[in-house]
Each structure stands twice: as C-alpha cells, then as structure tokens.
C-alpha positions as CSV (number, residue, x, y, z in Angstrom):
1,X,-36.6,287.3,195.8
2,X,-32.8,287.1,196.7
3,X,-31.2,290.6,197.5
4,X,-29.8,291.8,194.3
5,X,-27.8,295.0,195.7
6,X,-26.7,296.3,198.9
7,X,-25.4,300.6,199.6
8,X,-22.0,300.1,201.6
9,X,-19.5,302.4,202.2
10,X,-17.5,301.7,199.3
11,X,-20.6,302.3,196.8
12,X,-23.0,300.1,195.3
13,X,-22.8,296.2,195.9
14,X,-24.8,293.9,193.6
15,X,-25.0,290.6,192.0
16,X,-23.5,289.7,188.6
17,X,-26.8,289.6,187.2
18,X,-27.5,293.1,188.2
19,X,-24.1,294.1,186.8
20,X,-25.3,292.5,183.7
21,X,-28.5,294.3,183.2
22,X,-27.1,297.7,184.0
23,X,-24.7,296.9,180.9
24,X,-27.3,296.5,178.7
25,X,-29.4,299.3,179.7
26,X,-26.7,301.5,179.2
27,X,-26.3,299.4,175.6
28,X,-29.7,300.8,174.5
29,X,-31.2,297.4,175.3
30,X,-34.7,296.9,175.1
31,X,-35.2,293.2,175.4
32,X,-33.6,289.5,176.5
33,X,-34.6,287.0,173.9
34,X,-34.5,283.8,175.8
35,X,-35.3,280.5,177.5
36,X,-34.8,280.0,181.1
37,X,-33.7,277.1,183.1
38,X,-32.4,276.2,186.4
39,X,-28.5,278.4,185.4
40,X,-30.5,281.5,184.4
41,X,-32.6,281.8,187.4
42,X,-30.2,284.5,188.7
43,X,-31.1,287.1,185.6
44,X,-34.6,286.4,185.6
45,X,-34.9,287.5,189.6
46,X,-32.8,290.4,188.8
47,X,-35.0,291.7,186.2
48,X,-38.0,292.7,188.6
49,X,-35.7,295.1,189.4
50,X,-35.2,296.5,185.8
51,X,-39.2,297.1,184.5
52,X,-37.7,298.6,181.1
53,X,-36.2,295.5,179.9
54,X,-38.2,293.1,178.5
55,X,-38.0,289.6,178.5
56,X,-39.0,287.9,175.2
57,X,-39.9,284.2,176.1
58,X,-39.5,281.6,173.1
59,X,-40.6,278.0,173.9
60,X,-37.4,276.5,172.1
61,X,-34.2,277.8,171.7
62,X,-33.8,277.6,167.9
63,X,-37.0,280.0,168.4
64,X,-35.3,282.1,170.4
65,X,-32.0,282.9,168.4
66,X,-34.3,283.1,165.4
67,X,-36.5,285.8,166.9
68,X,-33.0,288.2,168.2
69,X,-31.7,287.5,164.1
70,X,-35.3,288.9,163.0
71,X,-34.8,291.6,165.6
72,X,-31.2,292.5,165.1
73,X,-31.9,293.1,161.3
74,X,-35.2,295.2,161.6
75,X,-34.0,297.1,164.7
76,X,-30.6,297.6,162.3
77,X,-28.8,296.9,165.9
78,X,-27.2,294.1,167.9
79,X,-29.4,291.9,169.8
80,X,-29.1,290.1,173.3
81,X,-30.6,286.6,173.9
82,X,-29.9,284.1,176.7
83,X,-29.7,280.2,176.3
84,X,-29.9,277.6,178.8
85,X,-26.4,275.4,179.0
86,X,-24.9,273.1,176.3
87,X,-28.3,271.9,175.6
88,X,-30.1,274.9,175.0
89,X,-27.5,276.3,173.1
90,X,-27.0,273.2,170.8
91,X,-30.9,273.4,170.4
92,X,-30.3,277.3,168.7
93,X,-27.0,276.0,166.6
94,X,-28.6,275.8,163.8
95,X,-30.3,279.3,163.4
96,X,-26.7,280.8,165.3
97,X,-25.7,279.1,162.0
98,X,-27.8,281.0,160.0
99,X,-27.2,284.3,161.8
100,X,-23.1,283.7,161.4
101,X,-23.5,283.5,157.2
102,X,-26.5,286.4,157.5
103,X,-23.6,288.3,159.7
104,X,-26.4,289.4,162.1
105,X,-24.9,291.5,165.1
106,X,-26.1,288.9,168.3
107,X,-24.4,289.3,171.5
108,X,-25.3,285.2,172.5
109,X,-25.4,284.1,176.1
110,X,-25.9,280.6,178.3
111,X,-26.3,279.7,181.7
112,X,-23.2,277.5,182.6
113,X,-23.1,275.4,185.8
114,X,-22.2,276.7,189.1
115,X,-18.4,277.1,188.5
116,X,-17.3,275.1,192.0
117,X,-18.6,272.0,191.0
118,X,-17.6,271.1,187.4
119,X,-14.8,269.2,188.2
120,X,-17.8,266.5,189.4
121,X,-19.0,266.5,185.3
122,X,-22.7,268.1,187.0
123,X,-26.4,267.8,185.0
124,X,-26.2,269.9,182.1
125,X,-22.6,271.2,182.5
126,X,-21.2,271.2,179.0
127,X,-18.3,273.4,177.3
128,X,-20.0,276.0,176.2
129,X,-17.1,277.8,174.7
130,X,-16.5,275.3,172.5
131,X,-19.9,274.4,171.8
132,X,-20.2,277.7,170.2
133,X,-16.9,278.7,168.8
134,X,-17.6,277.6,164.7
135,X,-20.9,279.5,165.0
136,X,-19.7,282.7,166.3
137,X,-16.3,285.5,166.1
138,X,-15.2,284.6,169.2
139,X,-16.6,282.6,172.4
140,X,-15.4,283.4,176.1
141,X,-16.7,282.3,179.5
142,X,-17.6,285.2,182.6
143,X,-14.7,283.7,184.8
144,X,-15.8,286.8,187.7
145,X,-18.5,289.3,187.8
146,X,-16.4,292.5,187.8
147,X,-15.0,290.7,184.2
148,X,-18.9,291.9,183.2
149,X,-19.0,295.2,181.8
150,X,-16.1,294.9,180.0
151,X,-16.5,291.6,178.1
152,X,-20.0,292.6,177.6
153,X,-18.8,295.7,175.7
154,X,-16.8,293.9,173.8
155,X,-19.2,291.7,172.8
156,X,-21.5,294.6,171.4
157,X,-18.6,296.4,170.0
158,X,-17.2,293.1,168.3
159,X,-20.5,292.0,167.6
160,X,-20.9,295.1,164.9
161,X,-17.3,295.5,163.9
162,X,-16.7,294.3,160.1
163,X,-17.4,291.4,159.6
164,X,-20.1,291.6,161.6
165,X,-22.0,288.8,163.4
166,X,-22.7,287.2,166.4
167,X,-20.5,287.1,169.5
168,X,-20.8,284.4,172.7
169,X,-20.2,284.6,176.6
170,X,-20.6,281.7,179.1
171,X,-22.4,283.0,182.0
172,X,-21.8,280.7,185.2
173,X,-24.6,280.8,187.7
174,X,-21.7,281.7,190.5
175,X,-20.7,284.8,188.5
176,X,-24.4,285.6,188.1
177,X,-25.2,285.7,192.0
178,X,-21.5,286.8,192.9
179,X,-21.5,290.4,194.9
180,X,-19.7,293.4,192.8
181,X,-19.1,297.0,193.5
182,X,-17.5,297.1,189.8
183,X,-18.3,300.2,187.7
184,X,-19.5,299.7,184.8
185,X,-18.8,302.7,182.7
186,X,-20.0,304.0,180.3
187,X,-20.7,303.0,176.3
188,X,-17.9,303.8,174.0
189,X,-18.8,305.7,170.9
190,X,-17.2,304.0,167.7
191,X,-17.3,305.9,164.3
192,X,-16.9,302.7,161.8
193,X,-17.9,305.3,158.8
194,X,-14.6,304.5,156.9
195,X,-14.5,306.1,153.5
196,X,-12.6,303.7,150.9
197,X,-9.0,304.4,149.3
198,X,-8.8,304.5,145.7
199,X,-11.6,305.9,144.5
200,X,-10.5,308.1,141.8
201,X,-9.4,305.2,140.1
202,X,-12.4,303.4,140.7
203,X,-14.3,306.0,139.0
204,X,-12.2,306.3,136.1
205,X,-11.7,302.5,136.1
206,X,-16.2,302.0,135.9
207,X,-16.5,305.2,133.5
208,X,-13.5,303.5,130.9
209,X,-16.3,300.5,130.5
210,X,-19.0,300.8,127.7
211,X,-22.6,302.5,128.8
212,X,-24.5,299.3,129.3
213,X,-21.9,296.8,130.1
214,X,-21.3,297.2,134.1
215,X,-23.7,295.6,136.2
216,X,-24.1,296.4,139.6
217,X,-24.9,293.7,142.6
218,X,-26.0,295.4,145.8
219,X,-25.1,292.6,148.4
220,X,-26.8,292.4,151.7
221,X,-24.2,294.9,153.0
222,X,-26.0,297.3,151.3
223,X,-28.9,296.9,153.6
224,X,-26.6,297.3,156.8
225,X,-24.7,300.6,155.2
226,X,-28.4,302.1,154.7
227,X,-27.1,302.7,151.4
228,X,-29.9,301.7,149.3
229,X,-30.6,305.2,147.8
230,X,-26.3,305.7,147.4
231,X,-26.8,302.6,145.4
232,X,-29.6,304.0,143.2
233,X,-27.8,307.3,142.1
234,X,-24.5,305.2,140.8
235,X,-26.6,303.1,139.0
236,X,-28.7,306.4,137.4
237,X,-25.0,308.0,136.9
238,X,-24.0,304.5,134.9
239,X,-26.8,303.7,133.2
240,X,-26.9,300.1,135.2
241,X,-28.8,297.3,136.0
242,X,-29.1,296.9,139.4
243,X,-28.9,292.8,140.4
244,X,-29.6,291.1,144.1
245,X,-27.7,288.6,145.8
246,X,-28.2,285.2,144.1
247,X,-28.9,284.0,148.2
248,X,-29.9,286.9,149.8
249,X,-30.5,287.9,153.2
250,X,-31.8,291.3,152.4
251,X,-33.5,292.8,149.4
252,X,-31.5,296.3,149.9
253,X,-32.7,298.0,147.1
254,X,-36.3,299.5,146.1
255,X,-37.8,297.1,144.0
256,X,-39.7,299.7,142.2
257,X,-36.9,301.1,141.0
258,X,-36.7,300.9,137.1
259,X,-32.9,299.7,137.5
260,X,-33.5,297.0,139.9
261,X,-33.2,293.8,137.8
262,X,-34.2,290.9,140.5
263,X,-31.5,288.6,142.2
264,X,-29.1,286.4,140.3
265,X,-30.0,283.0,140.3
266,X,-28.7,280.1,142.5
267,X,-26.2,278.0,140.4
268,X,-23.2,279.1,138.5
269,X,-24.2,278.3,135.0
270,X,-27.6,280.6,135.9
271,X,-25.6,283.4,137.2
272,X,-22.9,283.3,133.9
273,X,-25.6,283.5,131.5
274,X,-27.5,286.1,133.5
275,X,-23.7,288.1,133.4
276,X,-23.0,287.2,130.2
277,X,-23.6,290.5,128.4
278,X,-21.5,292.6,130.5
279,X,-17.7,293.7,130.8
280,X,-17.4,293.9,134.4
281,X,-19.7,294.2,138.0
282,X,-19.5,296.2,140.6
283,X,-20.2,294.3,143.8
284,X,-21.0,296.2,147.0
285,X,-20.6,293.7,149.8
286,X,-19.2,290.4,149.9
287,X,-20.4,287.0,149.0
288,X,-23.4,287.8,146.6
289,X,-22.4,285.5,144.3
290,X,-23.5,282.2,146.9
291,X,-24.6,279.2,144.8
292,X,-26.3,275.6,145.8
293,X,-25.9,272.6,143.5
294,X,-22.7,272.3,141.7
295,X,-22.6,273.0,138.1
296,X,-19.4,273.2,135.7
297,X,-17.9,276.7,135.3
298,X,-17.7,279.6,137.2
299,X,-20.1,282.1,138.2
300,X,-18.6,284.8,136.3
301,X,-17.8,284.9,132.7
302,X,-13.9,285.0,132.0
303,X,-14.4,288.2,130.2
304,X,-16.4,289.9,133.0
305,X,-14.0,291.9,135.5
306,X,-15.2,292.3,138.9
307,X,-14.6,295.7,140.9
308,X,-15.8,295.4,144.5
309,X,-16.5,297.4,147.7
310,X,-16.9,296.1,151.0
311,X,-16.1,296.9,154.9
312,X,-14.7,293.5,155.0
313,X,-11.3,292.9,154.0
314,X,-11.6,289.3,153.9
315,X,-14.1,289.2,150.9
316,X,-12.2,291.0,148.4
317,X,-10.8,289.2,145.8
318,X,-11.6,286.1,147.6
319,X,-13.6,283.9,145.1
320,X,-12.6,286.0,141.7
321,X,-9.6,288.1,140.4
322,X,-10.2,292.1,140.6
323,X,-8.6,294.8,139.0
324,X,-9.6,297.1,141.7
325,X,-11.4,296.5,144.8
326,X,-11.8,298.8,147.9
327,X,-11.9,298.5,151.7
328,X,-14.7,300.9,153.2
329,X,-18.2,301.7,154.5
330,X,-20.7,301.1,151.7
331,X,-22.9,304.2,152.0
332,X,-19.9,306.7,153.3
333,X,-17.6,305.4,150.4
334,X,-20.6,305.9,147.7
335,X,-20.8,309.4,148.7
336,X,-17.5,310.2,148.1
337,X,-17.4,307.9,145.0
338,X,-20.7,309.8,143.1
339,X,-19.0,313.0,142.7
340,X,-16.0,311.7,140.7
341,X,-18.7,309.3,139.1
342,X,-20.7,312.0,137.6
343,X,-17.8,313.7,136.7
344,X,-15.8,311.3,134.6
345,X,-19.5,310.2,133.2
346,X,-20.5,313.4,131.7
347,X,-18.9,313.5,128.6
348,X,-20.9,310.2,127.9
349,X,-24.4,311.3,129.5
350,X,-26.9,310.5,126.8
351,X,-25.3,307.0,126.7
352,X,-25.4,306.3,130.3
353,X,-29.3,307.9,129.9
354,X,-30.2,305.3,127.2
355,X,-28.6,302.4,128.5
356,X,-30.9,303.4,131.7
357,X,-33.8,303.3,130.0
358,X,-32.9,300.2,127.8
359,X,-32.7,298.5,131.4
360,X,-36.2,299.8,133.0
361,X,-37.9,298.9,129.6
362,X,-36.4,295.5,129.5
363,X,-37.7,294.8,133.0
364,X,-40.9,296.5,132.7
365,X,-41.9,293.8,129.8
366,X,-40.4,290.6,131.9
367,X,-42.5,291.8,134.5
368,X,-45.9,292.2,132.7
369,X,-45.4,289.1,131.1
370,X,-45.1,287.2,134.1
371,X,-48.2,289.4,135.2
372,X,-50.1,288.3,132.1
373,X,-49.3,284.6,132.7
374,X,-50.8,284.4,136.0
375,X,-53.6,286.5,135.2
376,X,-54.3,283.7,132.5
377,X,-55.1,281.6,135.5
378,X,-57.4,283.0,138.0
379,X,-59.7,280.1,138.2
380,X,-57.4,276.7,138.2
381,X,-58.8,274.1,140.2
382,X,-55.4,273.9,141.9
383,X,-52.9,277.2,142.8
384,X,-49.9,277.4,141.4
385,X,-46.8,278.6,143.0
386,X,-46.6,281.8,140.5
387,X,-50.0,282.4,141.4
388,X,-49.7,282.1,145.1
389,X,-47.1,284.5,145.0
390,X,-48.7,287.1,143.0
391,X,-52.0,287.3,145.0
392,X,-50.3,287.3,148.3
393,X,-47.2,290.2,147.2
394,X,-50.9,292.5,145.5
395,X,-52.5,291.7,148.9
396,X,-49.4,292.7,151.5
397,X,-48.6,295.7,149.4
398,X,-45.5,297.7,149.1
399,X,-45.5,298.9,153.3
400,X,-45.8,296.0,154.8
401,X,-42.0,294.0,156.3
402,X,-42.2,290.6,154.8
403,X,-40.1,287.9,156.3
404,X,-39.6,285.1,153.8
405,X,-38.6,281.2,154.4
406,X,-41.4,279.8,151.7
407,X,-38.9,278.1,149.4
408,X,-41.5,277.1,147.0
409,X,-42.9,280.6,146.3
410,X,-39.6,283.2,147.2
411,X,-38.3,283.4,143.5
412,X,-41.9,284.6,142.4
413,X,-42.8,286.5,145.5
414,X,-39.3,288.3,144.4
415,X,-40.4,288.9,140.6
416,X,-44.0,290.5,141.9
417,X,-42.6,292.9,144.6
418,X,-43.1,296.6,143.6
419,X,-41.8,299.2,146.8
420,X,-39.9,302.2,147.2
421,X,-39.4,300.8,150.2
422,X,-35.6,298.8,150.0
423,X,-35.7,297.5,153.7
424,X,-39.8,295.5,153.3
425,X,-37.9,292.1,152.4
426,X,-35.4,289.7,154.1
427,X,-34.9,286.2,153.2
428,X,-33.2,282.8,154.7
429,X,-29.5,283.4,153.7
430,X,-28.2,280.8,155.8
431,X,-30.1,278.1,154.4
432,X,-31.3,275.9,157.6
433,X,-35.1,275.7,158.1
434,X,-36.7,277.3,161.0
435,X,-35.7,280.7,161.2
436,X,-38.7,282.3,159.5
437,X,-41.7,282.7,162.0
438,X,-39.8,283.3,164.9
439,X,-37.7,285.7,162.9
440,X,-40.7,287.9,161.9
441,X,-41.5,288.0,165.4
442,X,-38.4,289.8,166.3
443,X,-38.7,291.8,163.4
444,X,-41.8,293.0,164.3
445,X,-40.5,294.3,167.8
446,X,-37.4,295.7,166.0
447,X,-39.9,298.0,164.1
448,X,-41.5,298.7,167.0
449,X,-44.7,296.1,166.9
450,X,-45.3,297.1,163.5
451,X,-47.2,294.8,161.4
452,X,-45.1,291.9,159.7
453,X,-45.8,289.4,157.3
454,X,-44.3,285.9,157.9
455,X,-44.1,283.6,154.3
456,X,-43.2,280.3,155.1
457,X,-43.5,276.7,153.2
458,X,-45.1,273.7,155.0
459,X,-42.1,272.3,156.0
460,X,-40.4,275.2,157.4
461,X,-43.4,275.9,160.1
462,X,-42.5,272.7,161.9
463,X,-39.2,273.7,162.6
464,X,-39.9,276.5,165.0
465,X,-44.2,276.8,165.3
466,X,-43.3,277.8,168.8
467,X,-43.1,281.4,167.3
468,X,-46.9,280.9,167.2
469,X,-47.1,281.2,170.6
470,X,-44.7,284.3,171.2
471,X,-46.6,286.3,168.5
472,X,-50.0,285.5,170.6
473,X,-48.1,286.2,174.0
474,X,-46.5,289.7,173.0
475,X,-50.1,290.7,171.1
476,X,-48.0,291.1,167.7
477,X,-50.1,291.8,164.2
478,X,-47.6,288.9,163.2
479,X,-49.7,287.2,159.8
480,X,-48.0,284.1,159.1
481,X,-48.7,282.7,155.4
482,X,-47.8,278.9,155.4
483,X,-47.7,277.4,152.0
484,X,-48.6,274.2,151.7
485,X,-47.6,271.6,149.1
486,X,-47.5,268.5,151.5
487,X,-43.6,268.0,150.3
488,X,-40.4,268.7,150.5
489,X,-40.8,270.3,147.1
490,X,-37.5,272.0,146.8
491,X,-35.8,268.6,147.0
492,X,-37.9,266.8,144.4
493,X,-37.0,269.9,142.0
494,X,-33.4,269.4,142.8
495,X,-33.7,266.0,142.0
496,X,-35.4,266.3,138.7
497,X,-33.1,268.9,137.4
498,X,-30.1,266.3,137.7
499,X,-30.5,263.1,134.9
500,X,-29.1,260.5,137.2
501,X,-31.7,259.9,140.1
502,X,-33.9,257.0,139.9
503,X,-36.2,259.0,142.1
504,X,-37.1,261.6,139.4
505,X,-37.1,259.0,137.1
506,X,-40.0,257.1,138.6
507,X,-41.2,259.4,140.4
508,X,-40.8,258.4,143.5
509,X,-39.1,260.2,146.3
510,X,-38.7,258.6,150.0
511,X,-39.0,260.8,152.9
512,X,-40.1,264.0,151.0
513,X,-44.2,263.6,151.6
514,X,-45.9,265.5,154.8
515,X,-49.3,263.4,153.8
516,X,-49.8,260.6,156.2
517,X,-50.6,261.9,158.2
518,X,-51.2,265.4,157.1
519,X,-50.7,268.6,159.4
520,X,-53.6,270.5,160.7
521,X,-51.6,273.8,160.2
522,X,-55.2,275.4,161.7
523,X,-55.6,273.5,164.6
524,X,-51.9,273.9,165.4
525,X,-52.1,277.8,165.4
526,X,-55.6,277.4,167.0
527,X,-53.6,275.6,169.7
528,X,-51.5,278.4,170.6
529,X,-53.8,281.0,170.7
530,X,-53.2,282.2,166.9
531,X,-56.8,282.5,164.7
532,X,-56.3,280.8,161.6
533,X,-57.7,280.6,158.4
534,X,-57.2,278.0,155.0
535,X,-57.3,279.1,150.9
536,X,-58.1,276.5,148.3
537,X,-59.1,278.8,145.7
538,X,-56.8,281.9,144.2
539,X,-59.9,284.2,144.4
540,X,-59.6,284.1,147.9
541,X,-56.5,284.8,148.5
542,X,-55.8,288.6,148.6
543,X,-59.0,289.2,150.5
544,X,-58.2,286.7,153.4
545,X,-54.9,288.0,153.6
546,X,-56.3,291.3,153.9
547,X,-58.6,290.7,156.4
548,X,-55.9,288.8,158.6
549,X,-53.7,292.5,158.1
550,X,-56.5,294.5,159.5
551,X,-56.4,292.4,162.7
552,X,-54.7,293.7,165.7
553,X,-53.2,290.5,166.7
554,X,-51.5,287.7,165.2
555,X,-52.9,285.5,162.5
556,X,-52.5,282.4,160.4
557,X,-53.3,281.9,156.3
558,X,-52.7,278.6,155.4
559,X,-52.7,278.1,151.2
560,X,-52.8,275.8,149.4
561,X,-50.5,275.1,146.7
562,X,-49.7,272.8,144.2
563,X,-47.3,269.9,144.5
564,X,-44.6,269.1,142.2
C-alpha cells in the first residue's frame, strides 16, 4: 500500500484521495457506489484507511449509478458513486439520465487520466466534463487536490439545492495521489425550508372554487418535502381528490387514504378527461403532468385553472397559464398555508365534508370492482397482468419498499396498493430501462438493509442483472419479481393503440420477441449466487413470494404472464 499521509511540521500531509474521503465522512457518507479501474486505484488504496466507508461494488456502471439513485431516494440524502473514465461514465449515461428527470441528489465522480500526459490523447482519456454536462447541473474537473474540499462541498450543497439532482467532478489520478496539507473544514449547515409568498391569496383563491371541483396532484416533490401527511390535511380541509403524477417517480401519498385517487394517466387526452370535472388543480411540484405518445389537445381542460407550489422557480407556469403559483418548500409552505385554509373553508364545512366522502366512496367502488374482476379469475390457464399484480401487491403487503420497472404490470400494481405508508413505492420516471434491480439494491441500504421488493418486466432485467450479484455480495433480503411476457409488450400496445401500423395490423412485430432463444431468468440468478424460483399458476403466487420475503437473503420469483 502507497503511503497515504505523512505528520510534518506544518500539520497533516496526505494524498488527494485521502482528502477526498475525509470530505465525505464529514458529509455523513456511508458508502462509494462504484466500479474501479486502473484511474481509481488511488481511492480504493486509500479506503483501508477509512473502515467506516463502504465500498459498494456494481459489476457495470449503469448498475452502479442505478444503485446510488435507489439509495439517494430511500436514504432521502445525496449519494456518492465513482465511475471509471469516459467509458465508464458513458456506460451509467443512461440511468445519470434517469436520475437528472427523477432530480435525485448524486454527487457523480470518474477517474480521469494522469493529468501530465493528455496532451499524448492516452488509453481511456476522454473529456469527461463534457461527457457529462446534459446529464447533470453542472460538471467540473479536480484541477489540484487542495481544490477538494471545496468543490466537493459544493457538489453536495448543489447537488440538493432546488432543482435538485445530480452533480459531476473529474477526478485525475495525479490530483488523487498529489500530497495536501489542505483543511478541509467543516460542513456547512443550509436551512432550504423557504415558506412561500402569497399564500393568503392562495387560500382565498382555492376556497372561492366550488366544494368538489379542485383537484389536487401531489408531484414527486411531495415525497422529497416529506410532506405527504401536509398533503392529506389540505385535501381533508377541501374536500379533494388527491391525483399522482401521470409518470411518477414517487408515490408520495398513502394509498390508503380515502382521498388518494391513483395517478393520472400517460397521454393528454387521458389526463383531460380524467380533469374534466374540475375548475382548477393544485399541483405541488413540478412536472406531474409528463405524457408519452402524442395525442391532440392539451393535458388540461381550457376551463381548468391551475394553482401550483413548487421549490423550483423554473416549473411554474412553464407548460400551462396560472392565476397564482408560489415559490417555496412544499411541507414548510403547507403549514403555513392550512391555517388560512381552514379558516376561509369553514363557512362551507359540510360541503367540503361531502365532497370528501363523495370522493372515498367513488374510489372505494372502482377499487372493489377491479378486485371482483380478478377474483373472477383465480384459475386461468394463463396469468394475466391484473392478476399478477394483485397477487403479488396482497403478498408484499403494505410495509414492504417496492421498487417498480415492470411496465406491463405498474398501472395495476398501482390500483391494488393499500398503505399508510406514502414513501413504500417508487417508480422509473426517467423512462430508460435498467434502473430497477440495481436501484432496489440501493434502496435497500438507504433503509438500512431493510427488506425490498424489486418488480421488474422481462426485458428490463437484462439491462442491469448485474444487481443480482451486488444483492448476493452485500447479503441484502433484496426479492426481485421478474415478469415475464417473452416481449417487449409495451411496444406492441403502443402500436395497437395507433390505426396506422401494419404491424398491429397483422400482427406482427419485428424485434419485440425474447423467445428464441428464451432467457433462463433461474439459471441466470442461480449464476450469481441469487436462489430463484418460477410461477405458472396464480395460486401460487402470493405464497412463493411470501416464502422468498421470509428469507434473509436475496431472492428471485420469476412469473409468468400473459403476452399481448
């Protein structure tokens, strides 16, 4: 091992990478989510010397960066992950992608090539900076060690300043084994609790409406304010159905709540009709309104007004015209709100009351009809989506985080969850496969090894089955749930909703079949040390599941679904 520090008469002499790690420590950091190669060989000999941080290998860098996103969401803090030069990082692009429109707080690092020889274009030398810079806030390269502490602060700070999201430094392997006696401080303390302007006329501007005719859409911000029981009493105060993000990456509400309506669906017409009945929303935190396939008209009905609160600037009033929107912390700003709420609602409280319980009677019935349709079922010779999803939600329960990338199932898993608690679901917001299973990991260690439940389509698990191996390595109750259709189903669905593809037509679709050859999704968790396990029939569904949740270690359900 190379000599990390030296005592000298000026005070402490160490390497960058030393320098580094006593950052993070002092940042509350308990692990390195990474991949090393030859550029990050100076961290990895440093950390013998630091036994409290952990190093989290992944076995591929989308892996990685998918696993500090799970992580940085459960743990409700910024996460630190190290990637191995341009190539490593362009490996993790795509799930940095994903993290940038979830606005997960990553502070992202690389290895970069020995500084002193770049001007000979060496292996692997790449710019990173640029490499990263439409994934991230802001990129910057390490040009000397004592440049550490603060640009590394900065990162964490910037990292979970609105909007928040991932941040990037370059790490040279020269400024990594460069000596420093810098100081590195200590960590700034940042109150970001901003309570909104205008809220006396945002109460009076929600009580002028009709009891029954606002609708509230509790964004994914929701989740990061901690607001989720704010969200509930102004709902209870109006009378008002609670909706989801049509995209989400958080569920932030309970979905045993008698006001929580689902999430809005995906396409613009959906979402209209769904808003239809309603003067205005109230939409706390941007961008809820995301949609996939085009269709004609907007998302919101002309007549509908749209009041909005949000710690980002940048999202009010960005899409759709508001009377009224304010700039503050969700949960703070609610808190202050609910007072002046309550008071310009009480000469209408038996309206507001009724409306409430219009809503919770409304959603009760949807949801014991869909109940009573897959009950109608219990013994087809082939599962069904709706069915899947209902025995696996009954079987996980309402304590149990589930992480969710199964495309094909998500919108029922969705209908059938009942919890009080509004943190137990997160979803692929960004949109680009492979983030599930290596997200759950880190979710699991952000909740402190606690048991997490990883629901991902066929397709999805070959985009990062590396996670497989993590889960198995760190001894996490990790129960990955792969549902199998043998297709790319969500295409061919897309494809038969539109009246102009030949493929739906004849029903043929290139390129969408995972049949010849078909995965052994058992021998492939068998392979990395994962015990594994495959459904055919509904019945057995909840009780494999269950069995794979009393385990202490990972596991892997494979079910089979129907295709098409």
């Amino acid at each position: 091992m190379a000599v990390t520090s030296v005592e000298t008469a000026g005070g402490k002499t160490r390497r960058g990478a030393a320098v580094l790690l006593e950052v993070l420590r002092s940042e509350g950091v308990e692990y390195i989510f990474g991949n090393p190669g030859t550029t990050e060989l100076p961290l990895i000999d440093a950390l013998l010397e630091v036994p409290n941080v952990h190093y989290v290998l992944g076995l591929q860098e989308a892996s990685v960066v998918a696993m500090a996103d799970g992580y940085a969401q459960a743990a409700r803090k910024p996460a630190f992950l190290n990637l191995h030069t341009a190539g490593g990082l362009g490996h993790g692009m795509g799930n940095l992608l994903n993290a940038s429109v979830s606005q997960t707080p990553l502070v992202v690092t690389a290895g970069q090539q020995d500084s002193r020889h770049t001007i000979s274009d060496p292996l692997l030398f790449g710019d990173l900076v640029q490499i990263a810079r439409p994934a991230v806030k802001w990129a910057q390269e390490v040009a000397h060690a004592d440049q550490l502490p603060v640009l590394l602060r900065r990162a964490f700070h910037d990292s979970t300043a609105a909007p928040t999201g991932p941040v990037f430094l370059s790490l040279p392997m020269d400024v990594m084994e460069e000596m420093s006696s810098v100081d590195i401080g200590e960590p700034s303390v940042i109150n970001r609790q901003a309570v909104a302007g205008g809220l006396p006329e945002l109460a009076r501007a929600l009580t002028a409406l009709r009891p029954g005719k606002v609708a509230i859409i509790a964004g994914d911000e929701v989740y990061a304010s901690d607001a989720a029981d704010e969200v509930a009493a102004v709902a209870e105060c109006l009378g008002a159905p609670v909706y989801g993000s049509s995209w989400p990456s958080r569920i932030p509400f309970a979905t045993a709540h008698p006001l929580w309506c689902g999430n809005l669906p995906t396409q613009a017409t959906g979402i209209a009709e769904k808003l239809s009945g309603y003067d205005a929303i109230f939409a706390l935190g941007g961008k809820s309104l995301i949609t996939i396939l085009y269709t004609e008209g907007p998302a919101l009905p002309p007549s509908c007004a749209v009041y909005q609160m949000s710690s980002d600037v940048r999202d009010l009033g960005r899409t759709f015209w508001t009377p009224l929107s304010v700039v503050g912390d969700i949960r703070a700003s609610l808190q202050a709100l609910l007072p002046m709420l309550q008071k310009a609602a009480a000469p209408q409280r038996a309206a507001y009351a009724a409306s409430g319980q219009k809503v919770a009677e409304t959603r009760r019935a949807q949801r014991a009809q869909a109940v009573a349709e897959v009950l109608a079922h219990p013994a087809d010779a082939v599962i069904s989506p709706r069915v899947a999803a209902w025995e696996t939600v009954r079987a996980i329960g309402p304590d149990v985080a589930i992480v969710d990338e199964a495309i094909a199932t998500s919108s029922d898993v969705r209908l059938f969850l009942e919890s009080a608690w509004s943190a137990q679901y997160s979803f692929l917001r960004g949109g680009a496969l492979g983030w599930g299973m290596p997200a759950a990991v880190g979710a699991s260690l952000g909740l402190g090894r606690d048991r997490v439940v990883s629901l991902v389509g066929d397709g999805a698990a070959l985009y990062s089955p590396q996670a497989l191996w993590t889960a198995a390595h760190e001894k996490l109750p990790v129960t990955f749930v792969v549902m199998n259709n043998r297709e790319y189903n969500v295409l061919k669905n897309f494809m038969r909703q539109q009246n102009n593809y030949i493929s739906a037509q004849e029903g043929k679709y290139p390129a969408m079949d995972i049949v010849d050859p078909q995965i052994d999704y058992q021998a492939l968790a068998r392979s990395m040390g994962v015990p594994s396990s495959r459904v055919t029939r509904a019945a057995d569904i909840a009780p494999t599941l269950e069995a794979a949740l009393a385990t202490d270690g990972p596991t892997l359900v494979e079910i089979m679904i129907a295709a098409g």
